[in-house]
VMD Tcl script that draws the C-alpha trace (Angstrom):
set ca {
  {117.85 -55.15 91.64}
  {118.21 -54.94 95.51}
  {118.72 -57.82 97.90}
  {115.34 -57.03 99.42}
  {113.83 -56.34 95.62}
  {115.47 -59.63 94.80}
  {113.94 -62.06 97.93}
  {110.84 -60.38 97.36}
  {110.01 -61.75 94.24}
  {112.04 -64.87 94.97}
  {109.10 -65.28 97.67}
  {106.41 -63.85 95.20}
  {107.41 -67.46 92.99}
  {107.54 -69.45 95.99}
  {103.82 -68.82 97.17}
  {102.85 -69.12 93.36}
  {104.34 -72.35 93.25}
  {102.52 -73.34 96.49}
  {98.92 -72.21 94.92}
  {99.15 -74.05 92.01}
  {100.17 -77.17 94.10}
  {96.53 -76.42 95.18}
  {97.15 -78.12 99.19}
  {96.21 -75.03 101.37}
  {92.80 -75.19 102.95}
  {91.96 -78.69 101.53}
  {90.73 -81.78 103.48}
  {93.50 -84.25 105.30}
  {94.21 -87.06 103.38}
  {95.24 -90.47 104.45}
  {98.41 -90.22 101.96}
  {100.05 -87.75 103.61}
  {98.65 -88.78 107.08}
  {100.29 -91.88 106.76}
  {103.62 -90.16 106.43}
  {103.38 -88.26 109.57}
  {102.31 -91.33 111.16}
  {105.06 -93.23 110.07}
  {107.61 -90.16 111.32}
  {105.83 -89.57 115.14}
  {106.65 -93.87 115.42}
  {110.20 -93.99 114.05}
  {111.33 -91.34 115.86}
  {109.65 -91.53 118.98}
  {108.36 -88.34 119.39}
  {104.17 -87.57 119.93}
  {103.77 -84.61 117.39}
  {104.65 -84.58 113.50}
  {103.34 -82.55 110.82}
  {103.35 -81.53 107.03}
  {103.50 -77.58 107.44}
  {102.66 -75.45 104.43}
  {104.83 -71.99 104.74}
  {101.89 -69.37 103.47}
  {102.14 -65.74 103.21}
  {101.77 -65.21 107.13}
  {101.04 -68.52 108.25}
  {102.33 -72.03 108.82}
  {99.05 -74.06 107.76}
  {98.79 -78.15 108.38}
  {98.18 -80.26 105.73}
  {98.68 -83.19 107.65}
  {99.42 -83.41 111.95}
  {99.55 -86.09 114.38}
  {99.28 -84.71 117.99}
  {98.76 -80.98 117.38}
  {95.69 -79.87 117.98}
  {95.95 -76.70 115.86}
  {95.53 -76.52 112.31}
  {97.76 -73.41 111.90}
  {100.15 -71.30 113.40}
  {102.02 -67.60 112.68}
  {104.67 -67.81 110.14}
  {106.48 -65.45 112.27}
  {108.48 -67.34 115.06}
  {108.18 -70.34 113.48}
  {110.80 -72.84 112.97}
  {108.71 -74.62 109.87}
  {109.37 -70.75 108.62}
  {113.40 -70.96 109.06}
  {113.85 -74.35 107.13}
  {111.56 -73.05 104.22}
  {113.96 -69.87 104.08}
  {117.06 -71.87 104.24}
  {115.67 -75.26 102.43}
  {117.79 -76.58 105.05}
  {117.43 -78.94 108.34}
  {116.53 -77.21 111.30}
  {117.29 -79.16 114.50}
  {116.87 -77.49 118.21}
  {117.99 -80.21 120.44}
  {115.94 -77.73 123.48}
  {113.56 -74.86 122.23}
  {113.95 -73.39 125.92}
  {117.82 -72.73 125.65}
  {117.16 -71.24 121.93}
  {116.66 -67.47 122.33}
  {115.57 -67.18 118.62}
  {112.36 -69.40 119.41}
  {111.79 -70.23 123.50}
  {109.28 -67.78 123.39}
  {107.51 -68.35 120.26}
  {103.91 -70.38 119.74}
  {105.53 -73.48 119.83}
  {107.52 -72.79 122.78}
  {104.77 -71.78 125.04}
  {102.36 -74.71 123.70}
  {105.37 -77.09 125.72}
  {107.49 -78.08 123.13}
  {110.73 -78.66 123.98}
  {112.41 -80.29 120.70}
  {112.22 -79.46 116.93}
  {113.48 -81.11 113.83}
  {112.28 -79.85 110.55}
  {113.62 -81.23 107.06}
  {112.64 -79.04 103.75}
  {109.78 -79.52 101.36}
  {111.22 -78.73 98.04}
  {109.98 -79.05 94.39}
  {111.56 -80.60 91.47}
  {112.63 -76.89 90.55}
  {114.80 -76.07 94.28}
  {111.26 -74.04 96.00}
  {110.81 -74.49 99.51}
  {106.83 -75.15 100.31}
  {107.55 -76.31 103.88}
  {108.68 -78.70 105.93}
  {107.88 -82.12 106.95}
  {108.94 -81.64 111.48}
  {108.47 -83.26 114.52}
  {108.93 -82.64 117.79}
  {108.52 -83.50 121.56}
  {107.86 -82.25 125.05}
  {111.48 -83.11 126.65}
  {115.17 -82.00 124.84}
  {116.93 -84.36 123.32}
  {119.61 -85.21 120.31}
  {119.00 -86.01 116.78}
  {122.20 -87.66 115.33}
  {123.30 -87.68 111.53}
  {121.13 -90.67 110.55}
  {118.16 -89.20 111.80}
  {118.83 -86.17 110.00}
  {118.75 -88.33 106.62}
  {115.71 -90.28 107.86}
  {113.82 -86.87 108.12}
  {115.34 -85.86 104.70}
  {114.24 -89.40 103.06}
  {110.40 -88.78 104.75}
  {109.98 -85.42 103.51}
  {111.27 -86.26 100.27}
  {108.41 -88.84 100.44}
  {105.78 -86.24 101.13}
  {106.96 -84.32 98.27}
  {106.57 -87.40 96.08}
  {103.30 -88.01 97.13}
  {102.47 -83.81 96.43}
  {103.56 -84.61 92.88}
  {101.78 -87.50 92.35}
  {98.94 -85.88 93.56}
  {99.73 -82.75 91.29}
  {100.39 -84.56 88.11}
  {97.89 -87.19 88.03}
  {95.03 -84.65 89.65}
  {94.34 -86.15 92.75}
  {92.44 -83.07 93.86}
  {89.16 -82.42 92.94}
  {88.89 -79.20 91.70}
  {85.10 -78.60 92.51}
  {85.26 -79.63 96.22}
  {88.85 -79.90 96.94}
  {88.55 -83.44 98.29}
  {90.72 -86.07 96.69}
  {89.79 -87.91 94.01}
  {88.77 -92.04 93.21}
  {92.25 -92.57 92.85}
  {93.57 -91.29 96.56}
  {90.56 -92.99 98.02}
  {91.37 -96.13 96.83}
  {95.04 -95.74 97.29}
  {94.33 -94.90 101.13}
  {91.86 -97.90 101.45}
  {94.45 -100.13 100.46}
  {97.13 -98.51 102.94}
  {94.54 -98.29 105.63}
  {96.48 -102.12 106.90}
  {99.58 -100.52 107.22}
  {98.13 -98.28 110.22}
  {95.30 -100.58 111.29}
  {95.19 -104.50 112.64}
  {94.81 -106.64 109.27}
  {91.05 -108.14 109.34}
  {89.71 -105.60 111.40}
  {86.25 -104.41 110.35}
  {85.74 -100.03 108.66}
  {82.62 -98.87 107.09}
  {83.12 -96.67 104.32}
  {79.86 -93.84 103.91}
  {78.88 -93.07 100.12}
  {76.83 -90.09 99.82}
  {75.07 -89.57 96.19}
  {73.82 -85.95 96.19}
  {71.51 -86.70 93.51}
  {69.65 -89.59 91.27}
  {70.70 -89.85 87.84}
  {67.31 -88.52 86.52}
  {67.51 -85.71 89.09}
  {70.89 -84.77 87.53}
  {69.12 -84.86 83.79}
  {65.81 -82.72 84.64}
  {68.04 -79.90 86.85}
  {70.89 -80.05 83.70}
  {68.34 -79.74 81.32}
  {66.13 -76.89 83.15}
  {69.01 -74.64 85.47}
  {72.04 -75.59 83.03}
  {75.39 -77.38 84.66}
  {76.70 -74.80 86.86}
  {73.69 -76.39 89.24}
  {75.56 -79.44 89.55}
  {78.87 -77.32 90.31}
  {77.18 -75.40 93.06}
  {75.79 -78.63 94.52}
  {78.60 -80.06 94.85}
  {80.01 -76.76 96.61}
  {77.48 -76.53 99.18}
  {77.56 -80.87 99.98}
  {81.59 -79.90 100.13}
  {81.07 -77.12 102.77}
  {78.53 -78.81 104.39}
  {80.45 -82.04 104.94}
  {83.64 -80.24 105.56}
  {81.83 -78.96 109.19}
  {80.35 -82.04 109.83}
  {83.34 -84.33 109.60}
  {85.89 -81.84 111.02}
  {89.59 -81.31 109.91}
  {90.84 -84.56 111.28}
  {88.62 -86.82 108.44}
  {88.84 -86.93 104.69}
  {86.33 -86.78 102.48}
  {86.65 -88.21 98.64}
  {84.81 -87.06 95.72}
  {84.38 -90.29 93.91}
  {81.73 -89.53 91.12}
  {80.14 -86.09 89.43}
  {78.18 -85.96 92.30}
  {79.14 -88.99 94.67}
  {80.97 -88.19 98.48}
  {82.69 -91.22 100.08}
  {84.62 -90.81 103.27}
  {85.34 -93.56 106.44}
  {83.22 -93.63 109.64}
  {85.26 -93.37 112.48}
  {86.83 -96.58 114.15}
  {84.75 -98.83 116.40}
  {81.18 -97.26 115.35}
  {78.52 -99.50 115.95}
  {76.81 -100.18 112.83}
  {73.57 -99.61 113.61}
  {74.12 -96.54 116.19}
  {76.43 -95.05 113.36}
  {73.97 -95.07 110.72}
  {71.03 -93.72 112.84}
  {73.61 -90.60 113.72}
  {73.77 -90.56 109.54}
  {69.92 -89.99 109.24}
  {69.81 -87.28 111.58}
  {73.08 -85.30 109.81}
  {71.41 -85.91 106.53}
  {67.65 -84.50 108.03}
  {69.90 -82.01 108.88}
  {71.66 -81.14 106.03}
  {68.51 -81.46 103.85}
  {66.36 -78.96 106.22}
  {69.00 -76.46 104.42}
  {70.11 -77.31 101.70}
  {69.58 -74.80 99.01}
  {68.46 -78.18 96.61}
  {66.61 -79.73 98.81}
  {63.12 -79.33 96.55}
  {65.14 -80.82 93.26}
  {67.18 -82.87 94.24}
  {67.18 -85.70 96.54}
  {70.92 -86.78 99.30}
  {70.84 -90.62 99.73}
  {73.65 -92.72 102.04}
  {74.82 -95.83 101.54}
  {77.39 -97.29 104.56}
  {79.50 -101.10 103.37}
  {81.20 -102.44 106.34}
  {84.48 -104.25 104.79}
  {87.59 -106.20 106.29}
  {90.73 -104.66 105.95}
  {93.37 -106.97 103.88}
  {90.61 -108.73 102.18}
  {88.39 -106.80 100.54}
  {89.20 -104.79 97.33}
  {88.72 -101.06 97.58}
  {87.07 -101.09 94.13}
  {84.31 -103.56 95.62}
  {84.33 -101.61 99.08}
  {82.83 -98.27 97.35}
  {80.80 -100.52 94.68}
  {78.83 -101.90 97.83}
  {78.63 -98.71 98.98}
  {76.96 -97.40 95.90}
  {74.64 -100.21 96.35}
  {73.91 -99.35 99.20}
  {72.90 -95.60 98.60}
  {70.82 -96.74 95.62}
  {68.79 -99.07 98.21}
  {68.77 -96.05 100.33}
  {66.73 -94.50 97.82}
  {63.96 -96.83 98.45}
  {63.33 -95.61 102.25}
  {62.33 -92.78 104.01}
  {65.36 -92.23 105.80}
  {67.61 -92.38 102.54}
  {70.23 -93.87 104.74}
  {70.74 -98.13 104.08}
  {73.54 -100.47 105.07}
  {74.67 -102.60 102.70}
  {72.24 -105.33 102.17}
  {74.43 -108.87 100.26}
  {70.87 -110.05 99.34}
  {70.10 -106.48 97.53}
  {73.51 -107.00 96.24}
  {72.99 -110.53 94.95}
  {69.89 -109.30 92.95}
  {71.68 -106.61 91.46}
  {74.17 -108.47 90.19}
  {72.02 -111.45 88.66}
  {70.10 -108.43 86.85}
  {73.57 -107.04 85.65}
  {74.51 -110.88 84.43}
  {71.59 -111.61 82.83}
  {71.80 -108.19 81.06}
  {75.17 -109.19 79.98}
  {74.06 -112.44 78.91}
  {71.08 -111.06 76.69}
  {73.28 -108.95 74.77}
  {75.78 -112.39 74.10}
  {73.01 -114.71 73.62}
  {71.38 -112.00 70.59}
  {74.63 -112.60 68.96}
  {74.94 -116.64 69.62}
  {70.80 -117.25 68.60}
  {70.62 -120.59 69.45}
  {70.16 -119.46 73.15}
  {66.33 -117.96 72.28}
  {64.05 -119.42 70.66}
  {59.86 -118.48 70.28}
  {57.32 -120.48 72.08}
  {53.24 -119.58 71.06}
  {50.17 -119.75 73.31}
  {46.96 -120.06 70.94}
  {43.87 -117.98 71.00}
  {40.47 -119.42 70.35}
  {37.44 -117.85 70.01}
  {34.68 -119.24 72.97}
  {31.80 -119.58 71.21}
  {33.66 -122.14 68.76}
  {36.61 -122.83 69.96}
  {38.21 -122.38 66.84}
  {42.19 -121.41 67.02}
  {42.41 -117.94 65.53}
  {45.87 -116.69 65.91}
  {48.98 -117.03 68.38}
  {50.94 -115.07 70.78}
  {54.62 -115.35 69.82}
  {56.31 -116.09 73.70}
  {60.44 -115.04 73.88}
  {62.32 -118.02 75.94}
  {65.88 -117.65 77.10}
  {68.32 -120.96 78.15}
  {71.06 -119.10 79.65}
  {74.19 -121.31 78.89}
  {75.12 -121.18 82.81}
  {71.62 -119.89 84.57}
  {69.71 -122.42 82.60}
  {66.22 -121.14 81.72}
  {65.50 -117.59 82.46}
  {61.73 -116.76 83.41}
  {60.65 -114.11 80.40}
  {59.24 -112.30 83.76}
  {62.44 -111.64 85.26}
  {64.38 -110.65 81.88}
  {61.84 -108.99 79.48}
  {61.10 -106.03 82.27}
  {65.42 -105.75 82.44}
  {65.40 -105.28 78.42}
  {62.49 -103.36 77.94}
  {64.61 -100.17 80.51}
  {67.75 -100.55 78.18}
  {69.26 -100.27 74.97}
  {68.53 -103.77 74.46}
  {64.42 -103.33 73.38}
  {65.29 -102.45 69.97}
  {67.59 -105.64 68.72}
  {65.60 -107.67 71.43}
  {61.93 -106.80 69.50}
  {64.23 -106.81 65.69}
  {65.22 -110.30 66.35}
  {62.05 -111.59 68.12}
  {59.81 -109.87 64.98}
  {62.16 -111.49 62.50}
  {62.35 -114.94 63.64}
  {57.94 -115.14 64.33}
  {57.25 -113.88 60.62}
  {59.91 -116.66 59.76}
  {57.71 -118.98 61.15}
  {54.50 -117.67 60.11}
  {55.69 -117.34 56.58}
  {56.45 -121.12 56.92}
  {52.80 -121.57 58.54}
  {50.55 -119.64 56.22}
  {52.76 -121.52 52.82}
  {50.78 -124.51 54.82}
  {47.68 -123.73 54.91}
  {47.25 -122.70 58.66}
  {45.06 -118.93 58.81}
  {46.62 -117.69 61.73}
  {47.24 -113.95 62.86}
  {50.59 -113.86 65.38}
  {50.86 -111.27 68.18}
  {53.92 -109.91 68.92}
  {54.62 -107.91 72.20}
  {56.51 -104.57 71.34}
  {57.95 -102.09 74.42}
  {57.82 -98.20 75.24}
  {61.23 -98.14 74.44}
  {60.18 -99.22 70.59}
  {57.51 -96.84 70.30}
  {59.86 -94.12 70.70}
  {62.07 -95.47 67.61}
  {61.86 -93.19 64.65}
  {61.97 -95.72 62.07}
  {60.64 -98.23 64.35}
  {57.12 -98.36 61.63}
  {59.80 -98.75 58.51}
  {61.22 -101.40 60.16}
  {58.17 -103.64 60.97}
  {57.07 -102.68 57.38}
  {60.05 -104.01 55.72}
  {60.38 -107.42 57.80}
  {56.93 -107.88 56.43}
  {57.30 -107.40 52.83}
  {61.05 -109.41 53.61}
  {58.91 -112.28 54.55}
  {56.20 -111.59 52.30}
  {53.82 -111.93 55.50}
  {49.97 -109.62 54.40}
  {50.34 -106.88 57.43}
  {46.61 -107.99 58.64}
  {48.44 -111.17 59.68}
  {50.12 -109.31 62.44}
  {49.18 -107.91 65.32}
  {51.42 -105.94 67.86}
  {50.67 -106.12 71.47}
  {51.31 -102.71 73.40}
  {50.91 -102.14 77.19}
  {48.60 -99.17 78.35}
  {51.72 -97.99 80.64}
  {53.40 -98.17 77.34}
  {51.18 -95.97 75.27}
  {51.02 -93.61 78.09}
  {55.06 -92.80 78.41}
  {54.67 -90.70 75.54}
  {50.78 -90.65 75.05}
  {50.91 -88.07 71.44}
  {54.16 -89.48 70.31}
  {52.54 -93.04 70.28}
  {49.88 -92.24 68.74}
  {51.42 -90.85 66.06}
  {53.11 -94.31 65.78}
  {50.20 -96.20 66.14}
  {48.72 -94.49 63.52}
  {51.19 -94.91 61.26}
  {51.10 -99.12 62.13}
  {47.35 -98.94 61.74}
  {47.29 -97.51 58.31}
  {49.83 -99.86 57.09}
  {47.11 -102.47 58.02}
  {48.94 -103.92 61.25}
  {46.59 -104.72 63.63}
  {46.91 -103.49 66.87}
  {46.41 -104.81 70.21}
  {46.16 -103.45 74.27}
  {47.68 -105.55 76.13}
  {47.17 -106.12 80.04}
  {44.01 -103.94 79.81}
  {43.16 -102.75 83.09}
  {46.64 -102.62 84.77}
  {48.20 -99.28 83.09}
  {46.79 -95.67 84.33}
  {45.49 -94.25 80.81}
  {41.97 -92.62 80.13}
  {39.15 -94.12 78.46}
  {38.19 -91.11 76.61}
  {42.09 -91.24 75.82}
  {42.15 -95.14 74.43}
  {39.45 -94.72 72.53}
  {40.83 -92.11 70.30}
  {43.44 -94.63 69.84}
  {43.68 -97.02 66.67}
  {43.13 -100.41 68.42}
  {41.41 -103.30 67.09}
  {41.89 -105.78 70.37}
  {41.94 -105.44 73.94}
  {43.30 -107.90 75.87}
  {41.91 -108.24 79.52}
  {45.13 -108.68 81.89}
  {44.71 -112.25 83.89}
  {44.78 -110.84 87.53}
  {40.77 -109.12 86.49}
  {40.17 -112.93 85.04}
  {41.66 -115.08 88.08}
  {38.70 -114.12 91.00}
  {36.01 -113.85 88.23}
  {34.27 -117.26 89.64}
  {34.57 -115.93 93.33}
  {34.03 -112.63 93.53}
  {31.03 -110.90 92.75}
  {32.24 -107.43 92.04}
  {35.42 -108.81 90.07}
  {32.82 -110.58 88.11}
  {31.25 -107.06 87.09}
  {34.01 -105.29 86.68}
  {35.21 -107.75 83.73}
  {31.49 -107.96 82.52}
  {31.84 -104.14 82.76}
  {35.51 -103.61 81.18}
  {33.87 -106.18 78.32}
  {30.86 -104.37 77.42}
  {32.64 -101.31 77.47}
  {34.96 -102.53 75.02}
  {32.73 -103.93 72.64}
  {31.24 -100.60 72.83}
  {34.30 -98.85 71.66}
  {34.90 -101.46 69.12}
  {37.20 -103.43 70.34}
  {37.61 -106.91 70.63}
  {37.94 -108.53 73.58}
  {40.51 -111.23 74.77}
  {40.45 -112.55 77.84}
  {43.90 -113.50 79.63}
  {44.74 -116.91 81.64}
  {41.96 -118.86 81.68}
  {42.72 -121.68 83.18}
  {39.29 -123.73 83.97}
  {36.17 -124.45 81.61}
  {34.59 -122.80 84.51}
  {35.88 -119.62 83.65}
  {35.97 -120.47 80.01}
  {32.39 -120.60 80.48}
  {31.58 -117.39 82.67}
  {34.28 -115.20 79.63}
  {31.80 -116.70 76.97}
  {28.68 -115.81 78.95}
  {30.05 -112.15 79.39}
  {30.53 -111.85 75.56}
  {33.86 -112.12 75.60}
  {35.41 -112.85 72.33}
  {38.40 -115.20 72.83}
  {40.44 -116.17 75.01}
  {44.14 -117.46 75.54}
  {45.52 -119.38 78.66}
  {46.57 -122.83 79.45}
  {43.02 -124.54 79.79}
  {43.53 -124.05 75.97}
  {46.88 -124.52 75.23}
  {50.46 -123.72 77.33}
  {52.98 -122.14 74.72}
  {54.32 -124.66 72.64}
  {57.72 -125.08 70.28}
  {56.74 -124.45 66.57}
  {56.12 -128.25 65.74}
  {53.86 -128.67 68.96}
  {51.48 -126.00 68.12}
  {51.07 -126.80 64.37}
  {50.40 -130.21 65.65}
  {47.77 -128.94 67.84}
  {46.49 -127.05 65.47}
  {45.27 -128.92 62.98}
  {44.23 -131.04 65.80}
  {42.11 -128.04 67.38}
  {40.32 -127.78 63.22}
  {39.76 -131.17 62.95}
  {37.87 -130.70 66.47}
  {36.16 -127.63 65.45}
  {34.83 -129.04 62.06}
  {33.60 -132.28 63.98}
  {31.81 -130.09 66.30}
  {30.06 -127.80 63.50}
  {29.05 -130.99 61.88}
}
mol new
graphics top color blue
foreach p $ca { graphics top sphere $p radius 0.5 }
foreach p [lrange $ca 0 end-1] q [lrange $ca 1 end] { graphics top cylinder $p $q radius 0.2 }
display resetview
């Protein structure tokens, strides 16, 4: 093989070994920013860069007062050390015939010093160099320094390569650089000075599910492409962008931006960006910006407040939000207390069942119960049911929650009915359970487990409920009917279904929701609506309950309608197990003085 034959495909392995190292053409990135930094200070000089020796170009991964972003290979000096994996020092480009009319020459550079790039395996990429506007002389020690540095950039191009730091997608770095960089960000900047970092989430999670599901996942790939592009142009070649998440962008506003200036320039580049956006009809770009203190704050909570943020950002037109610590606070307590329900199903004696009687109005008589879940946090101390049960009934937690809540109630009304006391117990059931397969065989066996006659139970199910999956629950409801369960509608009035749709459905109650029930005694047309909803309901076959009354006034107006019962705490608040069968026998030693 010839000498030229021979540096030929010595060259042909060098430019391999650059493209796999996958650095040409991608974003800047703080890591190796921070190295050319570090070499413009020590050595005094204004311009220092990572050049990348390419086919036919020197291309700059990384530059500190060069205002180019590439230059010819030929006449380069960055060219010369990557031939010679050597130092290159020209104490005075002028007096150099081989380069005082090159690029770099004629851009006023007077000085060059240029230390190799080289792999683990002896290839040259390029060379870490710096250089200034007047001649000077770069002694032995120097030399070394520039050695040590671009050893150090060559470190961090390994790191980067073997623990894929480089998103493949987008070509930004990864979590791991961003938070690496975040955390250096106080050896260039004044310790407790104030950054924002931006979060862009290209898409909601359901958004990502429906466009998987439908256009398959190369749509996410070529989302991410396009945001990439897009945010490439808008940020420029000085600023790094992250990709954080499948489909999550962070990168750091510039210095001194005034929060609120900063995020009004963010609406209009995202207006922008979504006038064009090829997704723009499926998918919907929200921002989130976290101001944080360098020094103090950790870079995992910087982009977690960030996220916040963008999910808030969901919730307004713009679909840009600063981080709010309120919104945060509330997020948080929801993520606790989810936390906490999952610990306090295992360690019981944290819940327990409270139950609110019905009576029928034209007796008073007590009739049946509504079994009430109560949480004592061990920390929070007592939970409201309406801040918790709403949190369960979205996650994975509906199923054991309604298991252990069924369970314990038919323990109790086992124990009841062996005394004597006729009672039929509601118990509230989620969407989430009407979508369980062998959510029916379940209910069916507690029952039989407790030896508990199914007409002794009734399940109460929201209309919003039914509706999630309107044929799917009726299939269910069906099934509970024929197994003799009664069934209840709970909140009546509130949800969005049909009539002509509930009435195909197997209820036997409906259960007027308290807010029709509350202006009943001042308000003429809320009085006919509930006389309305009633009559129509007894003309279905339902029936009726009425919800939260409170006064014998409206105790009286419910009984005048024709309502049926009625539950609410001019009857009876929910009571622990020993209250209410206490007040029960009470409530029939009333009712049989009365009939007598």
């Amino acid at each position: 093989m010839s000498p030229l034959d021979e540096a030929q495909q010595s060259e042909a392995v060098r430019l391999a070994a650059l493209q796999d190292l996958r650095l040409l053409d991608t974003p800047a990135s703080e890591s190796f920013d921070r190295i050319t930094r570090m070499a413009s200070q020590l050595f005094n000089l204004p311009s220092a860069a990572v050049s990348l020796t390419d086919h036919d170009r020197q291309w700059f991964k990384s530059r500190v007062g060069i205002d180019v972003v590439s230059m010819p290979r030929e006449g380069a000096p960055c060219a010369e050390v990557t031939n010679t994996r050597d130092v290159l020092v020209l104490p005075d480009i002028a007096q150099d015939p081989a380069y005082r009319d090159t690029p770099l020459a004629q851009a006023g550079a007077r000085f060059y010093a240029g230390a190799p790039l080289l792999t683990q395996n002896g290839l040259a990429i390029g060379a870490l160099c710096v250089t200034g506007a007047e001649p000077r002389q770069f002694s032995a020690a120097d030399t070394e320094m520039l050695r040590d540095m671009a050893a150090m950039v060559m470190a961090q191009v390994e790191l980067q390569h073997a623990h894929g730091r480089i998103d493949p997608l987008s070509g930004f770095p990864n979590r791991t650089q961003i938070v690496e960089d975040l955390n250096d960000l106080v050896l260039t900047d004044p310790a407790g000075s104030q950054r924002l970092v931006v979060f862009v989430d290209l898409a909601s999670p359901d958004e990502l599910s429906h466009t998987a599901r439908v256009m398959g996942a190369t749509f996410l790939d070529e989302l991410v492409r396009e945001a990439a592009g897009i945010l490439r142009l808008a940020l420029g070649p000085a600023r790094t962008a992250y990709m954080i998440g499948a489909s999550q962008i962070a990168f750091l506003a510039p210095r001194d931006v005034v929060e609120e200036a900063y995020i009004g320039l963010l609406a209009s580049m995202l207006a922008a960006i979504r006038a064009r956006a090829s997704s723009r009809f499926v998918t919907t770009v929200a921002i989130g910006v976290a101001p944080f203190t360098l020094g103090e704050t950790d870079p995992s909570d910087v982009l977690r407040l960030a996220h916040c943020a963008a999910e808030d950002a969901r919730l307004t037109d713009t679909k840009v939000s600063l981080y709010s610590a309120m919104q945060d606070a509330v997020h948080r307590r929801r993520f606790d207390l989810l936390n906490g329900f999952g610990q306090a199903l295992e360690e019981a004696s944290q819940l327990h069942l409270v139950f609110q009687p019905r009576v029928t109005l034209d007796t008073g008589l007590c009739l049946g119960a509504e079994a009430l879940l109560r949480w004592t946090h061990p920390k929070l101390g007592s939970v409201s049911p309406a801040e918790f049960i709403p949190l369960i009934e979205r996650m994975a937690l509906a199923k054991p929650t309604t298991a252990w809540v069924l369970d314990t109630a038919l323990t109790q009304l086992a124990a009841w009915l062996s005394q004597d006391m006729d009672l039929v117990l509601s118990v509230n059931v989620s969407a989430g359970n009407l979508k369980e397969a062998d959510f029916v065989d379940r209910v069916v066996s507690v029952l039989a487990r407790h030896s508990v006659p199914a007409y002794h139970l009734e399940l109460e199910i929201t209309e919003s409920a039914v509706m999630e999956d309107a044929a799917h629950a009726l299939k269910q409801l069906q099934r509970l009917s024929s197994a003799g369960i009664r069934l209840a509608i709970d909140d009546f009035g509130t949800g969005y279904s049909s009539l002509s749709y509930l009435q195909a459905l197997p209820f036997d109650v409906v259960k007027i929701d308290r807010s029709f029930i509350a202006g009943c005694t001042g308000v003429a047309r809320q009085r006919n609506l509930v006389a309305t909803m009633i009559t129509l309901s007894h003309d279905l076959g339902y029936h009726v309950v009425a919800e939260g009354v409170e006064t014998q006034e409206i105790a009286d107006l419910m009984l005048s309608m024709g309502c049926d019962e009625s539950q609410g705490y001019f009857f009876g608040r929910p009571m622990t197990p020993d209250v209410f069968k206490s007040w029960y026998h009470a409530n029939r030693d009333q009712s049989t003085n009365i009939a007598a």
